[in-house]
Structure formats: C-alpha cells, structure tokens
N, C-alpha and C positions, 0 to 999 in steps of 0.2 A: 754749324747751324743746319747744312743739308743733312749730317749725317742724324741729328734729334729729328726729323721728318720723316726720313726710315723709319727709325727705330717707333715714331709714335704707332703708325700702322701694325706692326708686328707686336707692340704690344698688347693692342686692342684685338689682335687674331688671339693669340694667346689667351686673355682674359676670358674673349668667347670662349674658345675652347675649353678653360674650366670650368667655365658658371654651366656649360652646355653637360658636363664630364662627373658634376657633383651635386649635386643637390641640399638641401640645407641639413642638420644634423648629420653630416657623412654618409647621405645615404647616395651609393652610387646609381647612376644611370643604366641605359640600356648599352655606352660603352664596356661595362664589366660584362664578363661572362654571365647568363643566366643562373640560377640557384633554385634548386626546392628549400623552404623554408621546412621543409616537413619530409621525411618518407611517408610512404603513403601507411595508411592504414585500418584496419577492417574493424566493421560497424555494421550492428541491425541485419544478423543472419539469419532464414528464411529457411525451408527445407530444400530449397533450389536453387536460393540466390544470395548475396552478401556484400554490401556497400564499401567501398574503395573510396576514400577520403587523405587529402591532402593541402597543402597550403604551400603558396608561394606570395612574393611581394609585388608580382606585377599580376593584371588583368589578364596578358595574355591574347591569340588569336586561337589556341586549339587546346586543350588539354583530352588525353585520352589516357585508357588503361587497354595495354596489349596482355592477353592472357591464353590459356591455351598451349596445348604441343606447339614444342617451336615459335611462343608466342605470338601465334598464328591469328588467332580472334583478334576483332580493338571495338572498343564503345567510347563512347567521348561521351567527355563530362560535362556535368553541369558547375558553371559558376557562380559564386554569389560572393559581395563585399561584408567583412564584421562591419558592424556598424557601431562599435563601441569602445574598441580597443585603442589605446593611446599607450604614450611613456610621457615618463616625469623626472622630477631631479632626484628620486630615489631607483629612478632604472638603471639598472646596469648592461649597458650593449654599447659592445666594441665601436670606437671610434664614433659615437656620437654621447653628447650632452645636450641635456634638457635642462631650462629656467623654471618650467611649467607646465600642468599638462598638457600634452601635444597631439595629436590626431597621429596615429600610425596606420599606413593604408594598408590592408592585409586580406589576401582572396583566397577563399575556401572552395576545394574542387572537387567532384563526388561522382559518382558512375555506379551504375547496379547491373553486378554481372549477375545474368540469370542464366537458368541450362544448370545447372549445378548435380551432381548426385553424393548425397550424403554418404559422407564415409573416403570421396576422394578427392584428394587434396590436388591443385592445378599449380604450377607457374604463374605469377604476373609481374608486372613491372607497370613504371606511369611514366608520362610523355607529357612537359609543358612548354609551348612553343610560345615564346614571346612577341610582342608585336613588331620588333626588328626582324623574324624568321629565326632567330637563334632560340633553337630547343639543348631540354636537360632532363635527362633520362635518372631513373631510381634503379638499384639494382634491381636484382627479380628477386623475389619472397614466393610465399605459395599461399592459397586460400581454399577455403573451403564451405560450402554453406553449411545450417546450423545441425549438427549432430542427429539421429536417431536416439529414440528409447533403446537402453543395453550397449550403450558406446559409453567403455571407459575412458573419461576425461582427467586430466588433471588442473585444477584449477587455482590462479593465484588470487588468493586474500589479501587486500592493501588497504590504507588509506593515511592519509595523513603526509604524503610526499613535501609540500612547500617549501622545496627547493633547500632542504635540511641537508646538514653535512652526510649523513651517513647511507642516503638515500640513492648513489650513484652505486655504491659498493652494494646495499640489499638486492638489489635491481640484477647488478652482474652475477653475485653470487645463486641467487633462481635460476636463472638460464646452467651455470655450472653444475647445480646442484640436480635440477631435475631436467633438463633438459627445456624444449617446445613446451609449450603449459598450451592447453586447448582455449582458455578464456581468464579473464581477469576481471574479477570482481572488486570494484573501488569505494570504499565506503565516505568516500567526499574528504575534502578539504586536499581537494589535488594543487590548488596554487597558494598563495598568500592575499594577492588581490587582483580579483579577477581580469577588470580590464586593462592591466598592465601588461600589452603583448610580449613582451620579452619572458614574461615568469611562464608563459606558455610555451615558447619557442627558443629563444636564444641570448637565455641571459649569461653574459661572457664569463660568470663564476666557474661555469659547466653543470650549472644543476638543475635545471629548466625542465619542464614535466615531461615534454614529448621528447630533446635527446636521454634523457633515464630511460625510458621506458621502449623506445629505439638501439638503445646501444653505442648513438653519438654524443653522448654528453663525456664533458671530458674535467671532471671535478677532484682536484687534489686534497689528500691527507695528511697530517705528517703526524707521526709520535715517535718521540727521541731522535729528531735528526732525522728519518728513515722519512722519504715524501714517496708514496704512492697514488699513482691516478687511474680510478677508475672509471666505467665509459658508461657504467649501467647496463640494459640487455637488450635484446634485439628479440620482443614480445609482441607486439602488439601490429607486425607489420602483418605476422600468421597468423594470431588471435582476435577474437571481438574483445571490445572491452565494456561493460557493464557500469554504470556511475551514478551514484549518488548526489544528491544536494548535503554538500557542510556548511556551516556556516561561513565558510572563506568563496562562495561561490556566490556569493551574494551581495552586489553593489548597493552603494548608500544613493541618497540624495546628488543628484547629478548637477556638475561644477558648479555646486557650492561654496567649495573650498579649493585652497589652493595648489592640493597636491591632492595626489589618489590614495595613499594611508588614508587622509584624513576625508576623503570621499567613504573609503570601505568603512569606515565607521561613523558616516552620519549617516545611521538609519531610523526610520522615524516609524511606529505602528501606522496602515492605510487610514486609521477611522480619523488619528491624528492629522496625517495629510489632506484627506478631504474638508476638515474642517478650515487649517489652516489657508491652504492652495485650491482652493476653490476657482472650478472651469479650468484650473493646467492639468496637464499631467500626472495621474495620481503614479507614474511605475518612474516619472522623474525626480519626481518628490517625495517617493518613500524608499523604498527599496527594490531590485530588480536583479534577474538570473541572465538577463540578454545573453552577456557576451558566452558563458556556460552552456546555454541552449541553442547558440548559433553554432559550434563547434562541433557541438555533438550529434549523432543521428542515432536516437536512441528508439525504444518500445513507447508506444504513447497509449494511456488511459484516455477515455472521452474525457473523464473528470479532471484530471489532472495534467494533461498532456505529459510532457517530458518530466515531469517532478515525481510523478509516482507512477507507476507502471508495474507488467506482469509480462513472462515471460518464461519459455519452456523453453531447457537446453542441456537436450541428452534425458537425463530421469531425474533432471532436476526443474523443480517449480521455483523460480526465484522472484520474490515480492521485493520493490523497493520502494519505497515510504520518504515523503519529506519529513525529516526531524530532525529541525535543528533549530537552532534561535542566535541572535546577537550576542556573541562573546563579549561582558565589559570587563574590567579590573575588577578585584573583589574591594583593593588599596582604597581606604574611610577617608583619605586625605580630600577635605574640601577642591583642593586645583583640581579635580578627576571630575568626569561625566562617568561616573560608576554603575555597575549593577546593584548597589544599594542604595546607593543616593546620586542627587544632581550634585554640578560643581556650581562653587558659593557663587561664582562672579554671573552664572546664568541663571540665579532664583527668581528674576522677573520678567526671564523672556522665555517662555517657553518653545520658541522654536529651534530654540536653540537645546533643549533638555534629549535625552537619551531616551528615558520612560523604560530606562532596566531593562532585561535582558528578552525583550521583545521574541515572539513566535512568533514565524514566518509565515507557515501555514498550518492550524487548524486543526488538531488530529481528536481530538474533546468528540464524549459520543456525540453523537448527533450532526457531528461535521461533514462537507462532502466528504474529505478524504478519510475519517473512520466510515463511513456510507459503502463506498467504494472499497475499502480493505474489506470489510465484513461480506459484501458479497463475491469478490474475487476471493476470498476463505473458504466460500460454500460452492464455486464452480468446478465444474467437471475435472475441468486442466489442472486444477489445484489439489482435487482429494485424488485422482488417481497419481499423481507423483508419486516416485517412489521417493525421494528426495524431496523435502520443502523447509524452505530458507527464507529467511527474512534479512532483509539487510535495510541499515539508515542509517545516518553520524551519531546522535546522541546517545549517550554509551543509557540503558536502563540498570547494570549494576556495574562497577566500576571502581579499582581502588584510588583513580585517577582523580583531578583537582576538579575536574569541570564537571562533576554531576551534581557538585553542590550550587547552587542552590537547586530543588526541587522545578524538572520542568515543569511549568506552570504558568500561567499570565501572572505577570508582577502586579501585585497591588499597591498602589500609591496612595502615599500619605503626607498630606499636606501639613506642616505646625507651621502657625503664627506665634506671633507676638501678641501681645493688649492690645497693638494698633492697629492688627488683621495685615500687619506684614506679612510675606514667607519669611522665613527662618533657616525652613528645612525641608529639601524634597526626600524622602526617601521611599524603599522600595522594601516589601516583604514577600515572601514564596510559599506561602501553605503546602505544608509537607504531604496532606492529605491529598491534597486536592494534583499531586503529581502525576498528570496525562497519560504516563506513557504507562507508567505502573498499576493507575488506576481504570485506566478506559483500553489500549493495547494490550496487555500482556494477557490478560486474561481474554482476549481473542484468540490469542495465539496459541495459548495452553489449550481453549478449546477444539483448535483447528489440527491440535498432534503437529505442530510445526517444533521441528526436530531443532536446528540451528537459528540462533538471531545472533546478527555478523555488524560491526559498529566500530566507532573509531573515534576521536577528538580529544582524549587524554594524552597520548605518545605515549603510551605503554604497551605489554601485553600481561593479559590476564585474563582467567575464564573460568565463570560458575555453571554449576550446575540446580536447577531450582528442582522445587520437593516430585515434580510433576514430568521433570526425564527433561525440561527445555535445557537445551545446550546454549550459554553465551557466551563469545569470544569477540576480545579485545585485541588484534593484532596492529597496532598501530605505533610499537615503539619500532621505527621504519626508519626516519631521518634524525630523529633526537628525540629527549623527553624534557618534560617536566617534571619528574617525581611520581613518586605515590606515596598515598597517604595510611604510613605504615611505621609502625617501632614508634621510634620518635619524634620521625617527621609528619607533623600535623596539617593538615589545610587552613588556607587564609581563611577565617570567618567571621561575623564582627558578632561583639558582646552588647546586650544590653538591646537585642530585641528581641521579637513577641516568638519567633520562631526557633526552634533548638537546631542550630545547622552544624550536622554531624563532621567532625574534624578527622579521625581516623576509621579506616577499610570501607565498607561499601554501604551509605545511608540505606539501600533498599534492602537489606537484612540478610545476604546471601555469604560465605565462607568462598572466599575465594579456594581453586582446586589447584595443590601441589604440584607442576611439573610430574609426569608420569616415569619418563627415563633419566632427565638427567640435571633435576634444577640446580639453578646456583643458590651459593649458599650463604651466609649472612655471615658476619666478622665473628659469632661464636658457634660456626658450623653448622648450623640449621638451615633447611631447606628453606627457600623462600618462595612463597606464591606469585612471582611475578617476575617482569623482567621490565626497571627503570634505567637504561643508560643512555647515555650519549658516547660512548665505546662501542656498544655489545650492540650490533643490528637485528631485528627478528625479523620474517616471514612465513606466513605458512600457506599450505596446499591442500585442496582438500582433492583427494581421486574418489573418483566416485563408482569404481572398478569395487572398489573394498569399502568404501562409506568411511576412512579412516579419513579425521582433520590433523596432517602432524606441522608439527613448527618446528623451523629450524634458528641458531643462532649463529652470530659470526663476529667475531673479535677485529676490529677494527684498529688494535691495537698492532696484530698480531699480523699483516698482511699474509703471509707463508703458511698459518694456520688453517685447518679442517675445518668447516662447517659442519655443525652440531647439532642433531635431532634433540631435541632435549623437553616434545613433549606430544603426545599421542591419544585421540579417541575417535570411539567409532559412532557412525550416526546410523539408530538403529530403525 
C-alpha cells in the first residue's frame, strides 16, 4: 500500500511531463529543438532592395536576417500569423492525424534588405529565436536586388507542381542542368488545395511546394525495382519567384464541408453568394485566394492587387493576369456537381449547385482587369521592353483536356417537367463568345507581345499564331493527363447546342514540332508535344540570347542525360 502512494505521485509527474512535452496531433513543444518550417526565400526585387521571407511553427521573440561581408549587417523581421491554413484527414504530416479540419498555427517572417546594387550578389542567412531563447539558423544562400536593363538572366518556366510524382526530380535536374536560374516564373496551380499547410511545407510524401523548390524535399521513384530519391533544387532561396493565380489557389466556401477537398471545390459565383448569404461574408461564402496572398509578397496593381500585376526584370516586361475558373469533371453521370450539369440529388437546392465552371475574375472587355491590361499595354515600362511576356493559367491554345469548354461565363439552363419541376440543370460555353480569344489576345497581338507563358493541362506544347505571338505550355512538370491527339479524344458530351471540339486545339492553331529533338509516335513520326507521367519537361528562357529552350528527362532512366529537345528565339 505505501509503495502505490509513491508510485501515484510519480506518475502524475510523469503524465505532466508529457501532456507539458506534446501537444495534440504530435505536434511537439518548445522541449524539441527549434525548426524553420521553410528556408528563407526571396520576393518582390526592387533596384536596391529584395524581401527575405520564411516561416516557422512558433511566433517567436526575434526573427532577423544577417547578410553582408562576414554576415556583418541584421534587420529583423516582421511577423505575421496565416490565418487560414489548416490539415484534415486527407493531410499527410509525419506523426500526426487529423478527424477533421483543424487549425494549423503557422508564422510568416519577412525583412527588406535595402542598400542593394544591382548586378552584386551578397551573403545571407535567417535567425528565429523562439520564446524559450532557443534559436535556429538557415544556412547562407546569396541575394540580390532586381536586375538591370542588358543583364543576362536565365529564367525557369513552371507551373503545375501539386505535389505530382515527377516534380521533385524536374526541380533537381534545373539546378544540374543550368545551374542558378536568376528568377522563376510560375504559371499557378503551385498546390492541390490551398489551405492545406502541409501541401505548402511539409508533406511527409517529400513533395510539398517549398522543399522542391528548395532542394529539401525528399520524394521517391521506383521503376523495375531500381527506387531513386530526389530532393528537388535549391532555387528560390537565390532567386525571386513570380506567381500566378490557377485554379488550385483558390478556396471554396469556408467550413462548409467536412473536409478541405471538398471545401476547394464548393465554390459559388459572388452575385450567387450575395443573393444567398446576405449581411455574411461574401469572400467566406464564395470563394477566396487568402491563404495564396498571405504567403506571397508579390508586385501589386491598384486594380487588382496581388492577382494581376506588372513588373520589370532585367529587359523583361512581365504581365500577369488572373485567368482562371473552377475546374468541374466533364463525367454526365447525374451523382457529379459537373461542368455541364448539376447532380440529380441537388436539383432543388440550389446552394448547394456548382453553376459550372465559374470565372473568378473578370477579363470580358470592359472589365477592371481587361481596363487595367489595356493600359499597362500602352505604358512606357511596357513598350520600351525589350522583352514582353504575358503569363496566367488558362492555356488560350492547347492540346490539352482543359481548354475545352470555351472560357466563358457558363450559361444555364433550366428544363422542367409539365409540373414546372427541375429535371435538369445544365450548363453551355458559347464558343464565340471565348474571353480570352475574343477580348485578350487581340491586345496582346496589338501590343507586339512576343511570349504568353500558361499551364493547367500537364503537358507541354507550343504554337505559333499568324501574327509572330509565341505560346508555350510547359506544364507536363509532375505528371499529365494526356492530350488530345491520334486517337485519344477529350471527354465531351453529345447532344448539345455547342460543338466541343474533341481533338488538337479548339482555337485553330497547329501545334509546332519539337525543333531538336521530338519524340516520336509508335509509327516514328515526330510528335508535337510532350504527355507523360515518365518523361519530366522544363524550360529556360535566357534572355542573354531571347532563346526559350526545354529540356526533358526520363524518369525511367535515373543515370540518363537530360535532353534539349526544343528551341526558339523571341524576336
């Protein structure tokens, strides 16, 4: 008996001890060693200065960046908490499970070194001191602020990473191939869904956006027995990175539902929400970019802030434009909330209906953001470039699945019964009446903008239109989906009012052959494109030469060459 009166003590010390030592989902305490969630990395260069940004899991007492000879200089940073980011029981992070979505606490830290001279790269490293005094240093990288007019750059083309098998190995083999890349241009759908912190930081697959693009992710292969692991590259700690809005940057209706899949895809048009949710929150109850614009510190338009913006780096003019809309299934099957119709079991509730493949914002003449393209078209910074590029997700030619249906505001169409039942919601895309084709491009033709840079199929491929516009699809990065080419046709449904073109590219253009070195089809013909889930592509544009070339790399083959296998120059 006296010895169970010991032992009750000592086990209530103990018990402290862990409830003190652990935290709920295995997240540990200020007993583990401190951690950056992130290496730091460089945002929104300046001709003098360039923003240093990182994240860790605790708040902190001090965060700084030492930079400089001898990392001599320090500025200290500013903090600030996401405010949107969670996991759920589709997250994957070591040693913890989720029931449902869960708040994940995550602090973003940021410093502006100024003093800068263009052209010379510095030393730095970051510094986060936890609220126990226990600090955790990043190694030293180098920075630099934003290029001069006549500095050759070289720059990586991406988009499409979410956390795709083959997107750790694209990533490593850039770095091998070309070395330092000056800047990286991201044409959106960098995650899966946005406010899942893990698909940003540390999801335990190893294929999480920031270690790729860092060179810590640590993501395996295997073909025929042989497993190889690659880490991605160590990009973006030396370079700015540039981003787009895709459609995976874009959250739904907030906890609605009971998981965050099914959040990123209840997204509702605003005129809808307002009507519905009336006095709440129209950015809770439609759709929203929070966690995307909390993350980044990008170039901001009055009109659009972080969505669309302009910006000058080196001799290049680069435009980026929101375009994108809500990916549905094209699959006719009643159980779906589709892009051509609603699902049978919600034909009498409409809050609960999709309303097809919704545009986010706006690009139709007359809109702010065609307002704003058309006169950042006609500004000084933009005609004297010698370089000028457009980049945004939605591909305008494309042999890829997702250009079909026509972007455009879906029109809806109600059928009843004799008793003025619904029956049937469905959705149509007037092919004329295509935005980007219709209202964009011919901006762009008239502005002499040489490259438009885009992504959301998982391919690559690139036209040339009648007027010298270059467009390139470099986006089969972590896997594809196919193109729509030979025999393989696009999902598209029969027996409505609009003709939705099954094979090569609805807007009328001839995809262009590989220059050096295409691959070739099962009866040896050269093929305009590259669809695998093997074969990785990336490409670089330097802007030394005006050439854009792409490389490929056999992920089959780990021991194999990377492969130039296509070339052109922007004149």
């Amino acid at each position: 008996m006296a010895k169970n009166k010991l032992l009750t003590p000592l086990l209530l010390f103990f018990l402290c001890l862990t409830l003190f030592s652990v935290r709920s989902f295995g997240q540990t305490t200020m007993k583990s060693a401190p951690q950056l969630l992130t290496d730091p990395f460089l945002q929104l260069p300046t001709a003098t200065s360039v923003r240093v940004v990182w994240f860790t899991e605790f708040s902190g007492n001090k965060h700084i960046v030492n930079y400089g000879e001898k990392l001599s200089q320090t500025i200290r940073a500013s903090t600030t908490k996401l405010s949107r980011t969670r996991e759920d029981q589709q997250s994957r992070v070591a040693n913890r499970t989720y029931k449902q979505p869960f708040k994940r606490d995550i602090w973003r830290h940021e410093a502006e070194v100024t003093g800068l001279t263009s052209g010379v790269r510095i030393p730095y490293r970051v510094m986060s001191v936890r609220e126990d005094g226990e600090n955790i240093s990043s190694d030293v990288f180098t920075l630099a602020p934003s290029p001069k007019t006549g500095t050759s750059l070289k720059i990586l083309l991406t988009s499409d990473h979410q956390l795709k098998p083959m997107t750790a190995a694209n990533l490593q083999k850039v770095v091998e191939t070309v070395g330092q890349v000056d800047g990286v241009w991201f044409a959106g759908d960098l995650i899966n869904v946005s406010d899942r912190a893990s698909e940003w930081f540390d999801d335990h697959r190893g294929g999480a956006l920031f270690p790729g693009l860092q060179g810590r992710a640590k993501y395996e292969m295997e073909h025929n027995g042989v497993k190889t692991i690659y880490t991605g590259g160590q990009i973006i700690q030396h370079a700015p990175m540039f981003t787009a809005i895709g459609n995976h940057e874009v959250m739904g209706r907030l906890a609605r539902k009971t998981s965050l899949n099914d959040e990123f895809d209840d997204t509702i048009p605003r005129a809808v929400a307002q009507k519905l949710y009336s006095g709440k929150s129209l950015i809770d109850n439609s759709f929203n970019t929070d966690t995307y614009e909390e993350i980044f510190t990008l170039p901001k338009s009055q009109e659009g802030g972080k969505k669309y913006y302009a910006v000058s780096f080196g001799d290049v003019r680069l435009v980026v434009l929101y375009i994108t809309n809500m990916w549905r299934t094209p699959n006719l099957d009643p159980k779906y909330t589709g892009r051509y119709r609603e699902a049978e079991k919600d034909l009498n509730n409409p809050e609960n209906w999709g309303y097809g493949q919704i545009i986010y914002e706006p690009i139709t003449k007359g809109s702010k953001q065609y307002n704003w393209l058309e006169a950042e078209l006609n500004s000084p910074e933009f005609k004297q470039a010698k370089y000028k590029v457009v980049m945004f997700h939605h591909p305008p030619h494309t042999l890829g699945d997702n250009i079909v249906p026509a972007y455009t505001d879906p029109v809806q169409i109600i059928e009843r019964d004799e008793d003025r039942k619904i029956k049937a919601v469905r959705y149509e895309y007037p092919k004329d009446k295509d935005y980007i084709i219709r209202d964009v491009v011919p901006l762009l033709e008239a502005a002499n903008v040489q490259l438009v840079f885009y992504g959301h199929s998982h391919l690559w491929n690139r036209f040339i239109n009648p007027n010298g516009v270059h467009f390139l699809e470099t986006s089969n990065v972590g896997n594809t989906y196919g193109a729509a080419w030979g025999n393989r046709k696009r999902d598209v449904p029969l027996g409505y009012k609009e003709d939705y073109v099954t094979l090569g590219d609805p807007n009328g253009l001839e995809p262009v052959i590989p220059t050096i070195d295409p691959l070739l089809s099962e009866d040896g013909q050269p093929i305009p494109y590259i669809a695998s889930n093997d074969i990785t592509v990336f490409s670089i544009f330097d802007t030394g030469t005006g050439l854009v070339s792409s490389y490929r790399f056999d992920t089959r083959k780990p021991d194999s060459e990377v492969v130039k296998f296509d070339e052109f120059e922007l004149k």
